[in-house]
VEXDREN-2710 file (C-alpha; in Angstrom, 1 decimal):
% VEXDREN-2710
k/r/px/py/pz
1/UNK/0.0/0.0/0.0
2/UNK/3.0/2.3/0.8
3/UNK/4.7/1.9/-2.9
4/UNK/1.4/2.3/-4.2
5/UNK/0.3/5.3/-2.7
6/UNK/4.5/6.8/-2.9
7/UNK/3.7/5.6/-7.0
8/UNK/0.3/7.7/-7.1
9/UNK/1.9/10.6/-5.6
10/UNK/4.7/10.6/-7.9
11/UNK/2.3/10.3/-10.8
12/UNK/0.0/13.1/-9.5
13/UNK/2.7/15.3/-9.0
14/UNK/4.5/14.6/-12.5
15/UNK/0.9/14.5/-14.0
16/UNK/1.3/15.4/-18.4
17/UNK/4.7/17.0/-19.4
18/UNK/4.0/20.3/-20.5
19/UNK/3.6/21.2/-24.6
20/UNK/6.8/22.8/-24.3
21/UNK/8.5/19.6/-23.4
22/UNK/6.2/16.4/-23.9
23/UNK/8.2/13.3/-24.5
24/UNK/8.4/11.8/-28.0
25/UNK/5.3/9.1/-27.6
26/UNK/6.8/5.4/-27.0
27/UNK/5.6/2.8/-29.2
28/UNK/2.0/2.7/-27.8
29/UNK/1.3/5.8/-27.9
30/UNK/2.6/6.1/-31.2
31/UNK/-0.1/3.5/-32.9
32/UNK/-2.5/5.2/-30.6
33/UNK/-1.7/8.1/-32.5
34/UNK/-1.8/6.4/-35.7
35/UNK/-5.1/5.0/-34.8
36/UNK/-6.6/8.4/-33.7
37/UNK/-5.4/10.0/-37.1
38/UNK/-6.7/7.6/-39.2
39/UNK/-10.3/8.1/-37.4
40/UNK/-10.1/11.8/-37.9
41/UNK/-9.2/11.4/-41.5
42/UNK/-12.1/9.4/-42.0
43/UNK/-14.3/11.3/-40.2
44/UNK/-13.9/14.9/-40.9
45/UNK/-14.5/16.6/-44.3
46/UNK/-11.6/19.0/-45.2
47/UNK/-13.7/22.0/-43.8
48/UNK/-13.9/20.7/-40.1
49/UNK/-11.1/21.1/-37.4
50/UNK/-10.7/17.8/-34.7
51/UNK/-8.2/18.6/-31.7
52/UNK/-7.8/15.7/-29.2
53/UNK/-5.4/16.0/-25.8
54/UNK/-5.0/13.2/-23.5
55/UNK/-3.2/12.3/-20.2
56/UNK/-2.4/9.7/-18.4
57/UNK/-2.4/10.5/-14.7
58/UNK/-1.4/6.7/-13.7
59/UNK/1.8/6.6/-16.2
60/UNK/2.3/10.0/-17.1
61/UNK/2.3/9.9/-21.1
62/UNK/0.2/12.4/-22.9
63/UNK/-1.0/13.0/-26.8
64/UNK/-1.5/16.6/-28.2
65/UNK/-3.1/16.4/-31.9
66/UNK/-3.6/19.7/-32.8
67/UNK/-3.9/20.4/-29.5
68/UNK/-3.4/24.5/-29.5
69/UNK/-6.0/24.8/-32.4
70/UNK/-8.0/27.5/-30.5
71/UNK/-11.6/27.8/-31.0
72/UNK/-14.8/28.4/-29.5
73/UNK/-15.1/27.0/-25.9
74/UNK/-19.2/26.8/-25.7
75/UNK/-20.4/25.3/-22.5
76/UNK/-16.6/24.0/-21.3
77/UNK/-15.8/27.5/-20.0
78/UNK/-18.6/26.3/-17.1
79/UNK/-15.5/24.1/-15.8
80/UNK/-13.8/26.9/-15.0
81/UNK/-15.9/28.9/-13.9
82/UNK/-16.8/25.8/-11.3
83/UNK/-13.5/25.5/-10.0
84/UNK/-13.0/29.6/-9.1
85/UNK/-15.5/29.2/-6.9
86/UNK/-14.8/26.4/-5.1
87/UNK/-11.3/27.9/-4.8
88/UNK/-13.0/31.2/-3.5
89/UNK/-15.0/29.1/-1.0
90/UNK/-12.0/27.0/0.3
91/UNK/-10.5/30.6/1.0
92/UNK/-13.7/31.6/2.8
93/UNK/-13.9/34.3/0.4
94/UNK/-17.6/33.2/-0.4
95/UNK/-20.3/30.1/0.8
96/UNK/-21.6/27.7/-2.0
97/UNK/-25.0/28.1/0.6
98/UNK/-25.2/31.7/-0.2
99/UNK/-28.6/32.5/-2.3
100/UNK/-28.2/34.5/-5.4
101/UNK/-31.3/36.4/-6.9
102/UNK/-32.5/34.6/-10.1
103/UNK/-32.9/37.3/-12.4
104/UNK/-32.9/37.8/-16.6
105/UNK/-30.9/40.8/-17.0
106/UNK/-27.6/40.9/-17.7
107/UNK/-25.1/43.6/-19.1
108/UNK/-22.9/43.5/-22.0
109/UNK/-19.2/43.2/-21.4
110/UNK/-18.7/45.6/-24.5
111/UNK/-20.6/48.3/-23.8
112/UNK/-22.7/47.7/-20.6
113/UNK/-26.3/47.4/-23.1
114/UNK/-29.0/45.2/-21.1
115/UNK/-29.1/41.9/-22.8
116/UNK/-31.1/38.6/-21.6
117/UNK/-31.1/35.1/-22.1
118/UNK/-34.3/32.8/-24.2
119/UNK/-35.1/29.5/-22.3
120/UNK/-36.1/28.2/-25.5
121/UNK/-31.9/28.2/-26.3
122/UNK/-31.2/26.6/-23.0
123/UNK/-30.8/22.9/-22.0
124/UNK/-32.2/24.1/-18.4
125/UNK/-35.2/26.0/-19.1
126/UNK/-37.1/24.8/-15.7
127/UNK/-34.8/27.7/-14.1
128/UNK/-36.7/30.6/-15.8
129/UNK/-39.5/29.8/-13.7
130/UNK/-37.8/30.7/-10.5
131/UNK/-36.9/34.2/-11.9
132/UNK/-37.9/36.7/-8.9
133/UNK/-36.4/34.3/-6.4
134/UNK/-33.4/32.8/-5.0
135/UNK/-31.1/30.0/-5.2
136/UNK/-27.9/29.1/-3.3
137/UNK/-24.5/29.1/-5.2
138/UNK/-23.5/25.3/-4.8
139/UNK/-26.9/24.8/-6.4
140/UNK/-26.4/27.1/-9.6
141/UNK/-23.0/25.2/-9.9
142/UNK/-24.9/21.6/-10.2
143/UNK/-27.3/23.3/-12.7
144/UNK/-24.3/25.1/-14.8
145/UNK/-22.5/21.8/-15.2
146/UNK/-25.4/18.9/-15.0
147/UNK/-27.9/20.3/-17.3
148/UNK/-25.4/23.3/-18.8
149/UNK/-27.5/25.9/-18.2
150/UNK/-27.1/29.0/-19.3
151/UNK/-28.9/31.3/-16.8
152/UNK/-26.9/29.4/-13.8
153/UNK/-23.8/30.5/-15.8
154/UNK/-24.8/34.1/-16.3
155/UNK/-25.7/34.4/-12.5
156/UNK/-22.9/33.1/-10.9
157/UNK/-19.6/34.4/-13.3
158/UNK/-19.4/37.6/-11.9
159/UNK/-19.1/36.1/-8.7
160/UNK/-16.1/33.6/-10.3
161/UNK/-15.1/37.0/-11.0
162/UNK/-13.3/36.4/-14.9
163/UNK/-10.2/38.2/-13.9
164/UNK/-9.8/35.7/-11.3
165/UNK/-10.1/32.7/-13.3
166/UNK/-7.8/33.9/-15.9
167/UNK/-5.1/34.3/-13.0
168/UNK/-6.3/30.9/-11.9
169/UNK/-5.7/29.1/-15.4
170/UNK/-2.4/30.8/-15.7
171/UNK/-1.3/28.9/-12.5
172/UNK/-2.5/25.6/-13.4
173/UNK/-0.3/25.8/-16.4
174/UNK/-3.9/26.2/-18.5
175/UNK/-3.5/29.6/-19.9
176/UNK/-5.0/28.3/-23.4
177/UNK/-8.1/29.0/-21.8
178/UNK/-10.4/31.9/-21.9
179/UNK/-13.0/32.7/-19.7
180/UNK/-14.0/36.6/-20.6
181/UNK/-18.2/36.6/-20.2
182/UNK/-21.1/34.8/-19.9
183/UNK/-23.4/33.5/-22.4
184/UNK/-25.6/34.9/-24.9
185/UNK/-23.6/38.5/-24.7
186/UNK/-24.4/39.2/-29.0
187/UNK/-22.7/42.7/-28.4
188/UNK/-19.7/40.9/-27.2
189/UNK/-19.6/38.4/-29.6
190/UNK/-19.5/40.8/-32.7
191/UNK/-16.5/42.5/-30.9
192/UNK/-15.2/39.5/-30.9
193/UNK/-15.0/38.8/-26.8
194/UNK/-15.7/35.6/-26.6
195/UNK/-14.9/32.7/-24.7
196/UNK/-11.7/30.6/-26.2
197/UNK/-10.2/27.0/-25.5
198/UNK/-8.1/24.6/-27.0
199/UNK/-8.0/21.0/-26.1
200/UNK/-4.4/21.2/-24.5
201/UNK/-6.0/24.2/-22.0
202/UNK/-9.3/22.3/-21.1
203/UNK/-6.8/19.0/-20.7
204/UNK/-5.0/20.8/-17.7
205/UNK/-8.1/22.5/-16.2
206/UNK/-9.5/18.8/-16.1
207/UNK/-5.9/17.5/-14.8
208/UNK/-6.0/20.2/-12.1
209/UNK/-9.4/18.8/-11.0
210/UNK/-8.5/15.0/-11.4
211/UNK/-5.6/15.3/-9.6
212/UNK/-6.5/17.7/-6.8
213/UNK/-4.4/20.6/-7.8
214/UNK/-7.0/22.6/-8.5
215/UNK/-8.6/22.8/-4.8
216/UNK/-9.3/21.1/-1.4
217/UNK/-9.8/17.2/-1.0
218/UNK/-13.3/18.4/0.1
219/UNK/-14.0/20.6/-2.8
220/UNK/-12.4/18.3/-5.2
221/UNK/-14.7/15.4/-4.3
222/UNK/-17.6/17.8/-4.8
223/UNK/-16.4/19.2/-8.3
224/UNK/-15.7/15.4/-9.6
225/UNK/-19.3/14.3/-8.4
226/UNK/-21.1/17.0/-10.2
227/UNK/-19.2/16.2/-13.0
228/UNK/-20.0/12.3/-13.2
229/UNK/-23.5/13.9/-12.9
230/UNK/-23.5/15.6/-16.1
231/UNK/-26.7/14.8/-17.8
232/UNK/-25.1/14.9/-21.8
233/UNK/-23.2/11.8/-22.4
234/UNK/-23.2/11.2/-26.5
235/UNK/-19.7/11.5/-26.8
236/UNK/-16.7/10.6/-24.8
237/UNK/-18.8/8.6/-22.3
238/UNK/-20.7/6.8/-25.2
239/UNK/-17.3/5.2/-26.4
240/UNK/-16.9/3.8/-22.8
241/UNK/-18.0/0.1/-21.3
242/UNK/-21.1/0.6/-19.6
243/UNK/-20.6/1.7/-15.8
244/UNK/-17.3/3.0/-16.3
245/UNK/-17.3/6.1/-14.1
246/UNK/-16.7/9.9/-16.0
247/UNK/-16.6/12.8/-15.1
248/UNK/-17.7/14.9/-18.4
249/UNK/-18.3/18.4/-19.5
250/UNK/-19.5/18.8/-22.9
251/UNK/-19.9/22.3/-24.8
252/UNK/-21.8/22.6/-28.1
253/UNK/-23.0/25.9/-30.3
254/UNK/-23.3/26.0/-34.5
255/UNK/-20.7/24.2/-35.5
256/UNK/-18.7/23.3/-32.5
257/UNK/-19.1/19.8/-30.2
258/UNK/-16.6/19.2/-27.4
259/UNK/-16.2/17.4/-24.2
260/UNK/-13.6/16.6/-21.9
261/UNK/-13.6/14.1/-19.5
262/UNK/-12.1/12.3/-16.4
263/UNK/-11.9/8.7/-17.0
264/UNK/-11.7/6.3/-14.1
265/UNK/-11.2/2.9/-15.8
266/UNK/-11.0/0.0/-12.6
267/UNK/-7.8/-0.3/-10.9
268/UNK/-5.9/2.6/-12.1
269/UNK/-5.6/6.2/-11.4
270/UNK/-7.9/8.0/-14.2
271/UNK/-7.2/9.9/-17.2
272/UNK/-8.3/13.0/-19.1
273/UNK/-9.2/13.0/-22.6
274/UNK/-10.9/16.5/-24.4
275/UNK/-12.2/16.5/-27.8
276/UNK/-12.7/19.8/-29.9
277/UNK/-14.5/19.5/-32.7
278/UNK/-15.1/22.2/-35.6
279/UNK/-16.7/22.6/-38.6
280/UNK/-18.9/19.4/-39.1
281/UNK/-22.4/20.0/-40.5
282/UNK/-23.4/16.6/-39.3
283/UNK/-23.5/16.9/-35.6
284/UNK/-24.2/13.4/-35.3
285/UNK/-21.2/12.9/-37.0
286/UNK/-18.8/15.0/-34.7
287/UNK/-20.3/13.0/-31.4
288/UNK/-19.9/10.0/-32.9
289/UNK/-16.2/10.4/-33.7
290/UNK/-15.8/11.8/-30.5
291/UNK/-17.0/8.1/-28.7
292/UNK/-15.2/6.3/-31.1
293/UNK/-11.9/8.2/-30.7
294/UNK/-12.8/8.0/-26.8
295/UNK/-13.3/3.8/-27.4
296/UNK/-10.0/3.8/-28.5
297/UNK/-8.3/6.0/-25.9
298/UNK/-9.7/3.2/-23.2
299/UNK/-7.8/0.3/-24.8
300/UNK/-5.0/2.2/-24.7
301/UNK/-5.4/3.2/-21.7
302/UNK/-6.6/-0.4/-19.9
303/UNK/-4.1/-2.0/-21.9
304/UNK/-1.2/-0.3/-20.9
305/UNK/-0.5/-1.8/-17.3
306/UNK/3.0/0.1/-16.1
307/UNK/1.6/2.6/-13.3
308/UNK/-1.2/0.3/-12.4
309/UNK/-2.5/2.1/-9.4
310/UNK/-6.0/2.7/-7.8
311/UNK/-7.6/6.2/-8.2
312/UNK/-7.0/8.7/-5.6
313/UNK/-9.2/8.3/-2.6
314/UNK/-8.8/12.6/-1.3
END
């Protein structure tokens, strides 16, 4: 138990070499990348963009295709935004049982105009109906994540405070990552503010989580367990053997479908795989290439037995 737990900690603190410096693959992870490249090529017309990141927190390794493509983050910026506040409330800076007005009126980080959002474009719309009331932080978190909703976004970034979480992704080596605003700012958007990712950046936020870098013991458990609650699971969880646990945020908006997930296969620490996708007219399409690249990943991953350890128990 002592070498396992001294193995573990190694791992967790080694986690993914950095871009700058990631080791040339080893022969797995070589055909693994062969494999995930010929999927993509198949896949994608010439007009769409893929990016795919992975890391191993049991063995270290890590795969980067096209991993600093930047696009579009969607719904992923929620992670984020999750994690500043559970870093606030670990600081006692704020309580995730502190009630926040519900309200539909927001202002526009461009020029301050009143903007709101339309249920009928949310995946949460039973929140509208509480609009005059309250509800607690923790639960506008479960909402933002679990069902992706936009109006628990809108009411609780400004409490994340954006500044904040750009300092925080800078120290968790995730600075790819751009959280500026909420969602549904159109004045923003055609200035050209707008929330940013790439599949190396979500990797680490996810890594930072997984590995409980990011926060407490206490508020990691909580972060992971709303995760593994999300509610949209058509792409890297559909390429998984039923009841493997994941923890999954997926982000989707005209022409862009991504997730990124914590993988706990059984008897090894987990890993994190995010796929961007780009470009595809056939949303079907992107989610299923997504579970298929995400099939793939597993075998790897389950195959591959050096740093066979049990997940962290914080």
């Amino acid at each position: 138990m002592r070498r396992e737990a001294a193995a573990l900690a190694l791992a967790l603190l080694s986690a993914c070499a950095p871009a700058s410096r990631a080791a040339a693959p080893g022969a797995g992870l070589a055909a693994l990348e062969a494999e995930l490249r010929t999927m993509i090529r198949a896949a994608a017309a010439d007009s769409a963009r893929v990016s795919v990141a992975f890391c191993d927190l049991a063995t270290g390794d890590s795969l980067l295709l096209d991993a600093h493509l930047r696009m579009h983050a969607a719904s992923t910026m929620k992670v984020p935004v999750m994690l500043e506040l559970f870093r606030r409330a670990d600081r006692g800076e704020l309580s995730l049982d502190d009630s926040v007005a519900v309200r539909n009126a927001f202002a526009s980080i461009a020029d301050g105009s009143a903007y709101s959002l339309t249920p009928a474009e949310d995946s949460d719309s039973a929140l509208y109906l509480r609009v005059g009331g309250r509800a607690t932080v923790r639960e506008l978190v479960d909402r933002m994540i679990t069902r992706s909703s936009n109006l628990a976004t809108n009411l609780v970034i400004d409490l994340a405070e954006p500044r904040r979480i750009a300092a925080t992704l800078r120290e968790l080596g995730a600075a790819d990552m751009h959280v500026l605003r909420g969602v549904e700012d159109i004045p923003a958007y055609r200035a050209g503010m707008n929330n940013t990712t790439t599949a190396y950046g979500f990797m680490k936020v996810l890594e930072a989580v997984a590995s409980g870098r990011g926060a407490s013991p206490a508020a990691t458990r909580e972060m992971v367990a709303i995760l593994q609650r999300q509610a949209f699971r058509e792409m890297i969880p559909a390429g998984l053997p039923p009841g493997t646990p994941v923890a999954n945020k997926t982000g989707w908006i005209t022409g862009i479908d991504h997730d990124g997930a914590i993988v706990y296969p059984p008897g090894r620490a987990p890993y994190v795989l995010v796929v961007l996708t780009r470009g595809f007219t056939d949303r079907a399409a992107a989610r299923r290439l997504a579970a298929d690249l995400s099939r793939a990943v597993y075998r790897h991953a389950t195959a591959a037995r050096r740093g066979n350890i049990s997940p962290p128990r914080w």
